[in-house]
C-alpha positions in Angstrom: 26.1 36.2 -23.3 26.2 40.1 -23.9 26.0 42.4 -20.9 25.5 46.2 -20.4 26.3 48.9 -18.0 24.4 51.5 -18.1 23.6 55.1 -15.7 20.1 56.2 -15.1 19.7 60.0 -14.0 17.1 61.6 -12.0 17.6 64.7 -14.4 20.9 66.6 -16.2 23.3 66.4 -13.4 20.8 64.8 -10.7 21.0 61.9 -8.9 22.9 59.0 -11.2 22.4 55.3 -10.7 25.1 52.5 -12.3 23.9 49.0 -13.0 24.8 45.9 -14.9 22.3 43.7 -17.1 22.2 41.2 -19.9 18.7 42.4 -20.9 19.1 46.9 -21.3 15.3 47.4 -22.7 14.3 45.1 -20.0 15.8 46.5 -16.9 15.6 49.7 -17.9 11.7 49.5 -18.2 11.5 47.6 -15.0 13.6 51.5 -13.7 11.1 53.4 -15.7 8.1 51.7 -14.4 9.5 51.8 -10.6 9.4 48.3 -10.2 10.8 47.4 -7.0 12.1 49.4 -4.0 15.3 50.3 -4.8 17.6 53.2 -5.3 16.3 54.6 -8.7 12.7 54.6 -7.0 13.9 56.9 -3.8 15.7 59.1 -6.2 13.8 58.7 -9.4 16.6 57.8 -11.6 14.6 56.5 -14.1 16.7 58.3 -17.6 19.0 56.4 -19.8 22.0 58.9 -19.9 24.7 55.9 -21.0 25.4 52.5 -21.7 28.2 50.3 -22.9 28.1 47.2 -24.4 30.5 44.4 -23.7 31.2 40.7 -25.0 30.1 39.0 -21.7 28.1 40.0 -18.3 31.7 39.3 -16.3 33.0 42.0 -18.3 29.7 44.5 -18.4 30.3 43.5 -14.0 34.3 44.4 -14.0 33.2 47.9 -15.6 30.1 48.7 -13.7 32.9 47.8 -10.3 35.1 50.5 -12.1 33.0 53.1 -12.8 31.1 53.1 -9.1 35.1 53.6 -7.7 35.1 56.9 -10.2 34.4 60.4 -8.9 31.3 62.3 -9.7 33.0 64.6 -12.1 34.5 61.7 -14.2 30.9 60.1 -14.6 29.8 63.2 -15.3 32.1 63.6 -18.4 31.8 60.0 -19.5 28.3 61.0 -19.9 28.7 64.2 -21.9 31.3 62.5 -23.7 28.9 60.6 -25.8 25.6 62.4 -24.2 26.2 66.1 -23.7 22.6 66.6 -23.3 21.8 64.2 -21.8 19.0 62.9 -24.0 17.1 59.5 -22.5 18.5 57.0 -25.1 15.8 54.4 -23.9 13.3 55.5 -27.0 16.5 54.3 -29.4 16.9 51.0 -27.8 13.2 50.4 -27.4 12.0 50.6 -30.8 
């Protein structure tokens, strides 16, 4: 089964959040919609700024372990790597 990680953003350079899912559209609307009483609720990280796809939800895990260990600064580039304006990609992946 495919997994994802993905960062949310409270805004450019806000607050970022890293999770892991087998389901992106899904657990990303359950962010947007401030489901729950988590982390991305507090700090209204609710903006798709990222996301990788991998083979298997071990792997999407292993990287989503790695990338919480990074520095601010290295996430930060990751994102504007692929993101430099940080557009919310969740309109592409919903549609």
């Amino acid at each position: 089964m495919v997994g994802y990680t993905y960062i949310l953003a409270s805004r450019k350079h806000g607050t970022l959040y890293i999770g892991v899912t087998n389901d992106l559209v899904r657990r990303v609307g359950e962010h947007r919609l401030g489901l729950g009483e988590g982390f991305t609720l507090k700090y209204g990280a609710r903006q798709l700024v990222y996301f990788e796809q991998h083979a298997t939800v071990p792997m999407a895990i292993a990287r989503e372990k790695q990338l919480k260990k990074w520095n601010r600064d290295w996430k930060i580039r990751l994102i504007e790597q692929k993101n430099p304006e940080w557009t919310d990609l969740f309109d592409g992946i919903a549609t």
